[in-house]
Residue frames as qw, qx, qy, qz and C-alpha x, y, z in Angstrom:
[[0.000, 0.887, 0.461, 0.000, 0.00, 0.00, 0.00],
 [0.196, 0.505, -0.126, 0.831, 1.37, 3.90, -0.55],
 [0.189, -0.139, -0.397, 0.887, 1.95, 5.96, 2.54],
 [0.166, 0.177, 0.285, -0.927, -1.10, 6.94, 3.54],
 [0.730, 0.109, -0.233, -0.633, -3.31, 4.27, 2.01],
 [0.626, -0.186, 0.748, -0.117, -4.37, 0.91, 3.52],
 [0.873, 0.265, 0.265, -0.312, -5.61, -0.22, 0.17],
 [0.761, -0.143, 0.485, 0.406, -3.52, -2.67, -1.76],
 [0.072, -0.521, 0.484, 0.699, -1.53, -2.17, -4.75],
 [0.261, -0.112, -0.780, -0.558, -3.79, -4.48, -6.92],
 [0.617, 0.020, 0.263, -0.742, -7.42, -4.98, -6.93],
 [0.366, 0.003, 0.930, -0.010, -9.29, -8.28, -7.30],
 [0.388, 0.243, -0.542, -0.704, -10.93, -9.35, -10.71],
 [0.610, -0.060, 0.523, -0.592, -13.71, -11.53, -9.41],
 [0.887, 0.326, 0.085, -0.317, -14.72, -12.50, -12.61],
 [0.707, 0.484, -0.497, 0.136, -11.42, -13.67, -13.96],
 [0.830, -0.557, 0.027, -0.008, -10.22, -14.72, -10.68],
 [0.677, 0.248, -0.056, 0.690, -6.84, -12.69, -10.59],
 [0.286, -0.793, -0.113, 0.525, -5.57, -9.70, -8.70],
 [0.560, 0.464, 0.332, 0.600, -4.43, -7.05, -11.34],
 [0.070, -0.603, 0.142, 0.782, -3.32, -3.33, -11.98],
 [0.582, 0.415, 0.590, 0.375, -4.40, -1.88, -15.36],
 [0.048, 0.359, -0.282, -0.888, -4.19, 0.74, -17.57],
 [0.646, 0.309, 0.687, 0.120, -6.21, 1.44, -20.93],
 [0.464, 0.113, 0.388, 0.788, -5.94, 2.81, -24.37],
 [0.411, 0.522, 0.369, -0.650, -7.68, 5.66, -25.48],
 [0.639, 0.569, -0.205, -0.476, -7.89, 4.79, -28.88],
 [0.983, 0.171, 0.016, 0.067, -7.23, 1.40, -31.39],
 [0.316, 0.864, -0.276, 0.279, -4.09, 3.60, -32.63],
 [0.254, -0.644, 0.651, -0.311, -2.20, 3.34, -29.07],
 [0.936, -0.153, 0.298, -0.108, -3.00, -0.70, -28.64],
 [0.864, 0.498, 0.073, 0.009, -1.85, -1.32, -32.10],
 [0.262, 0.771, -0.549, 0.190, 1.59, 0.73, -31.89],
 [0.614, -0.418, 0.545, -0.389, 1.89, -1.22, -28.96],
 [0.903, -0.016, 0.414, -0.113, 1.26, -4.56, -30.44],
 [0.684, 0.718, 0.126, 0.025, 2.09, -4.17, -33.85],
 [0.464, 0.809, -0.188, 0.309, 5.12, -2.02, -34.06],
 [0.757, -0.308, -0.366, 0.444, 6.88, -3.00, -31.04],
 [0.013, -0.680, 0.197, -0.707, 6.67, 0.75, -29.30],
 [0.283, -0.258, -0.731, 0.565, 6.44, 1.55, -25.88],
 [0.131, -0.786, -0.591, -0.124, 3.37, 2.96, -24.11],
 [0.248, 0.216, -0.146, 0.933, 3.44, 6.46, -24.19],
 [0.155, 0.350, 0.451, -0.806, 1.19, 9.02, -21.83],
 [0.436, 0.234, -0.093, -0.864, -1.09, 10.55, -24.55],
 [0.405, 0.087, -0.768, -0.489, -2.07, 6.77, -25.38],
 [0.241, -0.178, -0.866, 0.400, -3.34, 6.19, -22.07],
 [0.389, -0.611, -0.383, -0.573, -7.14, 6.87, -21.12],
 [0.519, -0.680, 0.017, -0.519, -7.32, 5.52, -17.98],
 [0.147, 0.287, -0.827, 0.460, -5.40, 4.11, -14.55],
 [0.802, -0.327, -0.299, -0.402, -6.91, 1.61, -12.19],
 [0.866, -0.253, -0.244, 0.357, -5.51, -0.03, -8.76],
 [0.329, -0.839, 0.422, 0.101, -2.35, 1.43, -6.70],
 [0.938, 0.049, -0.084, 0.333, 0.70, 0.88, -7.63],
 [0.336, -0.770, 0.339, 0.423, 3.90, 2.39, -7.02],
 [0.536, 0.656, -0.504, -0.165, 6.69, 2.73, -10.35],
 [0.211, 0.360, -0.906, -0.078, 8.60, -0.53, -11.23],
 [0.569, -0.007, 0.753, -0.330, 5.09, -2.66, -10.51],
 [0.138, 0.193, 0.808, 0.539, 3.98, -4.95, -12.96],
 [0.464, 0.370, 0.176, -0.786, 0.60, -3.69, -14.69],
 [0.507, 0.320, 0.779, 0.185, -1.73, -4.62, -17.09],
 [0.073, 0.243, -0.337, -0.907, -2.13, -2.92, -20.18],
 [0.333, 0.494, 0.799, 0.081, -6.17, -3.14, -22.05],
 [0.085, 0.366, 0.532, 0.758, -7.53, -2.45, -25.26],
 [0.366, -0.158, -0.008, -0.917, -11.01, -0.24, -25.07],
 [0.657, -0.187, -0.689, -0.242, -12.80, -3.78, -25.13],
 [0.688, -0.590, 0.323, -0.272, -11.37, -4.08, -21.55],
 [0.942, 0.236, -0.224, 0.082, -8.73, -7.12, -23.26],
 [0.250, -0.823, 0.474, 0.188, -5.38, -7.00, -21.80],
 [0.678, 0.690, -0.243, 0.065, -3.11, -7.03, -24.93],
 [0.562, 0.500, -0.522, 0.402, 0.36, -6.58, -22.73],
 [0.712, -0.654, -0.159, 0.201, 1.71, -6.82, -18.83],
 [0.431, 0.724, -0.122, 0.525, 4.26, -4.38, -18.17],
 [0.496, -0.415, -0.300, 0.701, 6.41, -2.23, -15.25],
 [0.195, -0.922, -0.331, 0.054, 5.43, 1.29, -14.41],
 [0.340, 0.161, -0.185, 0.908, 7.89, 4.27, -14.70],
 [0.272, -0.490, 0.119, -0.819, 5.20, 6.08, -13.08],
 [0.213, 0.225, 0.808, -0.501, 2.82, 5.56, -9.69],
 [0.042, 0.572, 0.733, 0.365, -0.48, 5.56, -9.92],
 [0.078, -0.853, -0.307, 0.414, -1.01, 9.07, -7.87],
 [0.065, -0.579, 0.178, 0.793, 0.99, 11.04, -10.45],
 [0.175, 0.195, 0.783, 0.564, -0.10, 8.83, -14.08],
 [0.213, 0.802, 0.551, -0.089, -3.56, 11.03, -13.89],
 [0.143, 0.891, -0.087, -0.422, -2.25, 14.27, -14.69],
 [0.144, -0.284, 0.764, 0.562, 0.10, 12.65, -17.81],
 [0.555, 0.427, 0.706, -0.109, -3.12, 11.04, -19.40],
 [0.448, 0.807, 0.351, 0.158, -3.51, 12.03, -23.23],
 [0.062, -0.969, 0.046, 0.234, -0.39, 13.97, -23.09],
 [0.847, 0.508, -0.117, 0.100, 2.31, 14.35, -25.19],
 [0.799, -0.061, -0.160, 0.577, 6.32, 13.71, -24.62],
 [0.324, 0.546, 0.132, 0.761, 6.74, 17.60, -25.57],
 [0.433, -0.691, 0.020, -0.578, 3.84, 19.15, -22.97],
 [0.843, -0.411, -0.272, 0.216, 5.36, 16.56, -20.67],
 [0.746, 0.065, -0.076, 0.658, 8.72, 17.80, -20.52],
 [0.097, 0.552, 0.210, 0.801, 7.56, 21.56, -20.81],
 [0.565, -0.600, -0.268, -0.499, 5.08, 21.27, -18.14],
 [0.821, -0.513, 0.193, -0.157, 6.24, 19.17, -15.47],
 [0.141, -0.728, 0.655, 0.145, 10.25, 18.67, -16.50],
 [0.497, 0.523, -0.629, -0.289, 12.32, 16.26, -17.84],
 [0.229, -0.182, 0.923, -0.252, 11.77, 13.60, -15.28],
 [0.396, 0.401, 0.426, -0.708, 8.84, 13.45, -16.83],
 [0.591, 0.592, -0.344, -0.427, 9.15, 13.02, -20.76],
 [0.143, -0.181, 0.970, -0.080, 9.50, 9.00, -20.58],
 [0.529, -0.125, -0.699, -0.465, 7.34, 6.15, -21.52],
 [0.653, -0.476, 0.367, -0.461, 4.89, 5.36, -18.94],
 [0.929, -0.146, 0.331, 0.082, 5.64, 1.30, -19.90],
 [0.175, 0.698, -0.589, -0.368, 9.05, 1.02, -22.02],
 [0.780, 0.386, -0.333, -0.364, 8.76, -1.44, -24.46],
 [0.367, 0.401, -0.778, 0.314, 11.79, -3.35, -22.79],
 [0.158, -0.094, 0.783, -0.595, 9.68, -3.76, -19.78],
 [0.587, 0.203, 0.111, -0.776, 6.84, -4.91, -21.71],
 [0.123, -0.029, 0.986, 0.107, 5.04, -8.53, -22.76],
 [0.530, -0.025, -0.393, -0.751, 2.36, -8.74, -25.33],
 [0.401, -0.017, 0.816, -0.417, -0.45, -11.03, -24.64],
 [0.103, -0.139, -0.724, -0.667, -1.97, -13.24, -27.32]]
């Protein structure tokens, strides 16, 4: 749990009977680099954040469907990945410095899922 929260770092998926962090795309576009072209997940491809975590936890990555396409490590937490959502590498860096202008999953730390 983060400092100042009892609730775990993953949440429980009842229906798939699995504990899980996720993320999801906001659009086909971001899955596809993702699958397809062997990028890493950037901020502005990311809609939305689910679960605690803290950087370097694994996550799940899902399509819009709700699928989870990849499983990955975090360069962010999950209290700071809201305000990066839908943003680019540029307004990152500009806005909120260079610690900041990074993939939220880097392709190295990433594993597609068929």
């Amino acid at each position: 749990a983060q400092p100042g929260n009892d609730q775990p770092r993953l949440w429980r998926d009842v229906e798939n009977d699995a504990l899980r962090n996720a993320m999801g795309f906001n659009n086909d576009g971001a899955a596809a680099a993702v699958r397809n072209t062997g990028a890493s997940l950037l901020a502005v491809g990311v809609t939305k954040v689910t679960g605690d975590f803290e950087a370097g936890d694994p996550i799940e990555l899902a399509n819009r469907e709700g699928h989870i396409i990849a499983r990955g490590l975090a360069a962010f937490n999950s209290i700071e990945l809201p305000q990066l959502l839908g943003r680019n590498s540029r307004w990152l860096h500009e806005a909120l410095g260079e610690r900041f202008d990074r993939p939220v999953v880097h392709r190295d730390d990433l594993v597609l899922i068929d």
